[in-house]
C-alpha positions in Angstrom: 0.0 0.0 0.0 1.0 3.7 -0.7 2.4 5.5 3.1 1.8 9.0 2.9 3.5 11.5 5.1 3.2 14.9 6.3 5.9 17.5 6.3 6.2 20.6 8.1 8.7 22.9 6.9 8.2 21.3 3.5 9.2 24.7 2.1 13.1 24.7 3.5 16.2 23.4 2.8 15.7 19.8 4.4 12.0 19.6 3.9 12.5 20.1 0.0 15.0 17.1 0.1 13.0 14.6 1.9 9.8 15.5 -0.3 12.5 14.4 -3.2 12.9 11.3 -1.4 9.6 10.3 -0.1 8.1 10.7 -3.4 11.4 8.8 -5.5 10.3 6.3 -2.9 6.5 6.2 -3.5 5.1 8.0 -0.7 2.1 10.3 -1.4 3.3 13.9 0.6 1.4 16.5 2.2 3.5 19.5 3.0 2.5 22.5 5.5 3.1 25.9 4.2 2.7 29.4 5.6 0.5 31.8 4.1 2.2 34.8 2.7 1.7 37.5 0.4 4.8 36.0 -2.0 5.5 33.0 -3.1 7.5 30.9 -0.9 8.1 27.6 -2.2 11.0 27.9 -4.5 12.7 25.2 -2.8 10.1 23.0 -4.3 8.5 24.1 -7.4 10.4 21.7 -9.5 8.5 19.1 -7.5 4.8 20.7 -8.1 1.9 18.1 -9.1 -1.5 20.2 -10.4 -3.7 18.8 -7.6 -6.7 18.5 -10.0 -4.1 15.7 -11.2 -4.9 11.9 -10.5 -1.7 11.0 -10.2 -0.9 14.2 -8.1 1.2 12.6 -5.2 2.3 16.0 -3.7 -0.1 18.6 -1.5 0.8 21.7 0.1 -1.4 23.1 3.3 -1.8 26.6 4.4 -1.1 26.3 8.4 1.2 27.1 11.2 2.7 25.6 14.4 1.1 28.4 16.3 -2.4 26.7 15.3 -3.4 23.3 17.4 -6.6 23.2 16.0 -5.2 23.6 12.5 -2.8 20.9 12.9 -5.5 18.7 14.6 -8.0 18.8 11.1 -5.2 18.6 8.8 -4.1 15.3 10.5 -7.2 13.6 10.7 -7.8 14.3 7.2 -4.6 13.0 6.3 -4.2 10.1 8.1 -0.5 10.0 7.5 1.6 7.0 8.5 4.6 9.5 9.3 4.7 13.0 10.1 8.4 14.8 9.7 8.4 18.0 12.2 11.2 20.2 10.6 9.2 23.8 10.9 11.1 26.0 13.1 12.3 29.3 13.6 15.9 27.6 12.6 18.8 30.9 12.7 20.6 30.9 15.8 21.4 34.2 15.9 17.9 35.5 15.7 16.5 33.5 18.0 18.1 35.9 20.3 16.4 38.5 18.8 13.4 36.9 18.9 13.5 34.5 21.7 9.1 34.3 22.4 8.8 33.8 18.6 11.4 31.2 19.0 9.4 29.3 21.8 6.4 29.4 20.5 7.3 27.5 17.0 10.8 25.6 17.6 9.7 24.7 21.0 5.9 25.2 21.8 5.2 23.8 17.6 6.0 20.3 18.6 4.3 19.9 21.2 1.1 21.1 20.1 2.0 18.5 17.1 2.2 15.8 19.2 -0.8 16.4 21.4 -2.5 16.3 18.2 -1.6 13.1 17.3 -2.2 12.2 20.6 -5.7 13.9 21.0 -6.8 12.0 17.8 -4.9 9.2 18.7 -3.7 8.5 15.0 -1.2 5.9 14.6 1.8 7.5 12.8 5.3 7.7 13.5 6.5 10.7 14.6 10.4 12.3 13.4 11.3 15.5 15.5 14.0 17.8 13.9 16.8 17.9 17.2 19.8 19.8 16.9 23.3 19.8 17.6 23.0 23.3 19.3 21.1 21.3 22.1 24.8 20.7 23.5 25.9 24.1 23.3 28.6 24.3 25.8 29.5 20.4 26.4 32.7 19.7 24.7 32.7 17.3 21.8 33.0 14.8 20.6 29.1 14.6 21.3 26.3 11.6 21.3 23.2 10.4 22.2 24.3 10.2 25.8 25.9 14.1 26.1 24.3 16.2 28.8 22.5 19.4 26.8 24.0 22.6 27.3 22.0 24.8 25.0 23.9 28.4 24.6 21.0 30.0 22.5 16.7 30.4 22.3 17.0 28.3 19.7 19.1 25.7 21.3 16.8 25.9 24.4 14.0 25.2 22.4 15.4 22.7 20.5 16.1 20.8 24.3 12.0 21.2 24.9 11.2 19.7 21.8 13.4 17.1 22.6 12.6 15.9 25.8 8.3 16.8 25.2 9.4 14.2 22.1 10.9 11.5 24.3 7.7 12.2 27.1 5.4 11.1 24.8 7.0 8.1 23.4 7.5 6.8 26.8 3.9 8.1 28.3 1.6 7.0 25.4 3.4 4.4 23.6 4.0 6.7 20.5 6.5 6.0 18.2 8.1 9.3 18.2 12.0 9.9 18.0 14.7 12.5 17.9 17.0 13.3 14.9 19.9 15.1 16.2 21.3 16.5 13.0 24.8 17.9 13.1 25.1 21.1 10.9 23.6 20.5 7.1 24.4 22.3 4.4 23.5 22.9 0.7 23.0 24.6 -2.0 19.6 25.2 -0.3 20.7 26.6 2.5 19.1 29.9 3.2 21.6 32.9 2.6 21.9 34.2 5.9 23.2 30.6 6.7 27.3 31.0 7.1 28.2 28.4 4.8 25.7 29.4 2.2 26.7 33.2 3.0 30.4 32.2 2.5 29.7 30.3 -0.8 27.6 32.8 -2.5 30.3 35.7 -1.8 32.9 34.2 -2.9 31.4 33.3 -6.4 29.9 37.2 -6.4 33.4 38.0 -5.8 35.4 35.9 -8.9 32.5 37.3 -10.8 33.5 40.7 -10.0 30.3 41.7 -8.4 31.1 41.9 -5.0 34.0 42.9 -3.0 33.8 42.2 0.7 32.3 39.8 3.0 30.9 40.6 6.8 31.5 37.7 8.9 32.1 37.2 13.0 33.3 34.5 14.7 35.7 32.4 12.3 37.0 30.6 15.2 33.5 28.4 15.7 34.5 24.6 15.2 31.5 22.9 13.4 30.8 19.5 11.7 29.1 20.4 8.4 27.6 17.4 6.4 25.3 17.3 3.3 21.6 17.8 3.9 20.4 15.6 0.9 22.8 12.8 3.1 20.8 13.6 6.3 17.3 13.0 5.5 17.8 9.6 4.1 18.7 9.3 8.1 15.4 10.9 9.1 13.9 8.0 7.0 15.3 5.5 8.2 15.1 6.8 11.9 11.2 5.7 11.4 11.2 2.5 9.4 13.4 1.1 12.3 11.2 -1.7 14.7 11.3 0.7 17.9 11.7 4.1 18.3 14.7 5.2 19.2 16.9 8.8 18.9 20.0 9.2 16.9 22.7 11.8 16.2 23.7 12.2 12.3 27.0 13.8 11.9 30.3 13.1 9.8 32.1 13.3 12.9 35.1 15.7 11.1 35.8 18.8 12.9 36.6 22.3 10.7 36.2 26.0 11.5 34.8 28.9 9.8 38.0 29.9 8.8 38.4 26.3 7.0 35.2 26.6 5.3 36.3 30.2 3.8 39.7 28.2 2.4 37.4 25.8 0.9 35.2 27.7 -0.6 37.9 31.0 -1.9 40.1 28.4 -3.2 37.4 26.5 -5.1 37.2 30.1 -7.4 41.1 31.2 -7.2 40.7 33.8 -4.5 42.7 34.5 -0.9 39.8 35.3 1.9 42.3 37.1 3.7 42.0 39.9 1.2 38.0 39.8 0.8 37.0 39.0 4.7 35.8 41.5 7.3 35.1 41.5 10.5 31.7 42.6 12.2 30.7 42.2 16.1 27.4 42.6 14.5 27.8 38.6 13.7 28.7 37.8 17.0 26.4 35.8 19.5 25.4 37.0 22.9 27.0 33.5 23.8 28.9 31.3 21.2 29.0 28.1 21.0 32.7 26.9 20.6 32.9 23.2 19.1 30.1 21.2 18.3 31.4 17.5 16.8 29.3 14.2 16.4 29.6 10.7 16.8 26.9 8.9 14.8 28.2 5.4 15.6 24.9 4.7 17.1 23.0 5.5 13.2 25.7 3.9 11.7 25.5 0.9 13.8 21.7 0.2 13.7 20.0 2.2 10.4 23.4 1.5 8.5 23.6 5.6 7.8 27.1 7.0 7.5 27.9 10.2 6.1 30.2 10.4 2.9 30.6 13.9 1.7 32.5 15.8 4.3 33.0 19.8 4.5 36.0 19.9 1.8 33.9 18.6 -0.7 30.7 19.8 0.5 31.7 23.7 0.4 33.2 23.1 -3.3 29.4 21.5 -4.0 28.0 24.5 -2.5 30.6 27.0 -4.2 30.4 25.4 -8.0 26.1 26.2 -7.7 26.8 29.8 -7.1 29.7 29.8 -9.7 26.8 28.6 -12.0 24.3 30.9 -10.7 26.5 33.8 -11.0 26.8 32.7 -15.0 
């Protein structure tokens, strides 16, 4: 029989690349999508089905995470085996700009998620979007048995989601688990994104377009994989016989400053002479090193990462150089 899932961020960088999977794999998907005055679904245009279509396998839903009762209809019309929670308000920095707004969707949105499915008592299997910026402060290398140390809203939130995620698997028997994605990148990544910011200056700059680059901390140690990678782990997180939660990482560790190399390099440029400084990038807190160790997805869902942050930041460089064409 055809499994049909819901997606909530369909609209963003990992939502459009699990709607590319789920349907290569057969799944009819229902995406939720704000309402706005613009279009907003770039991401996924190149996957759009008319509706009026019999063989339309893709459907997009106005609603919001702020919105129970919303949430509540649209599942018990849908009925889907397994619902993918990746809405959020995801940019670190801004969550400390806007740290209610944060709450209410990357922390609050899940729960009223799951109480839906519980309310209805629908018999799906539930994937919450975790985070690496969960364990902020804790030095790496990081697991599923590091203590959290969030160092940000968003991180804070993130922790909520997490443990409101385990609660109700262990209260009500759901089968609800935790992805706890390392940082994920592509050419998809939204522009204010570092890595995405980084790639798309320095193909604006070859090109001649551009001259500088505003950055802040380059001293940040991260563990950047390749979203298209990390959602095939989402999938498998829920075709596994019990619920369980998982980190997804590479487990390589490189700083901003690496990631410039990569990316300057890739179009015959120095950063040195392009890069500027700006306290206005800077985070009330910073978190230092964040480094996973997906042995545990490895071991049982058979999910390794293979492109690393060398080859990932000349993926993500070579689609601007193209753009900039």
């Amino acid at each position: 029989m055809t499994r049909t899932a819901l997606i909530t961020g369909i609209t963003g960088q990992d939502g459009s690349y699990l709607a590319e999977l789920l349907l290569e794999k057969g799944y009819v998907v229902h995406g939720l999508i704000r309402r706005a005055s613009t279009f907003n679904t770039e991401r996924i245009d190149h996957l759009y089905q008319d509706p009026h279509d019999p063989q339309a396998r893709l459907f997009l839903h106005y609603g919001d995470l702020t919105d129970g009762s919303r949430l509540s209809t649209l599942l018990e019309r849908i009925h889907p085996d397994e619902v993918y929670n990746l809405a959020a308000q995801s940019h670190v920095r801004v969550s400390f700009d806007e740290p209610e707004f944060t709450g209410q969707t990357t922390g609050m949105g899940s729960t009223r998620l799951l109480e839906a499915i519980r309310a209805i008592d629908l018999p799906t299997r539930y994937y919450q979007a975790s985070s690496s910026e969960m364990f902020g402060a804790t030095p790496p290398p990081q697991n599923e048995e590091t203590p959290f140390w969030p160092r940000s809203p968003y991180g804070a939130a993130k922790v909520y989601s997490y443990w409101m995620t385990r609660n109700y698997r262990e209260a009500y028997g759901m089968f609800a688990v935790n992805g706890i994605l390392f940082n994920h990148e592509s050419p998809r990544r939204g522009e204010t994104f570092v890595t995405r910011k980084i790639a798309v200056a320095a193909a604006r700059i070859a090109a001649g377009k551009q001259n500088e680059l505003f950055l802040g901390n380059l001293d940040a140690v991260r563990d950047w994989g390749y979203a298209k990678e990390y959602v095939e782990g989402m999938w498998r997180m829920l075709q596994a016989a019990e619920p369980a939660d998982y980190v997804l990482a590479t487990g390589a560790a490189y700083t901003v400053r690496d990631f410039l190399g990569f990316c300057f390099e890739h179009v015959g440029l120095n950063w040195q002479d392009h890069v500027v400084f700006d306290e206005r990038y800077l985070r009330p807190t910073e978190v230092d090193a964040l480094v996973g160790d997906a042995s545990k997805a490895t071991r049982e869902l058979g999910w390794t990462a293979k492109v690393h942050t060398p080859e990932l930041a000349q993926i993500m460089t070579e689609a601007e150089v193209r753009a900039q064409a």
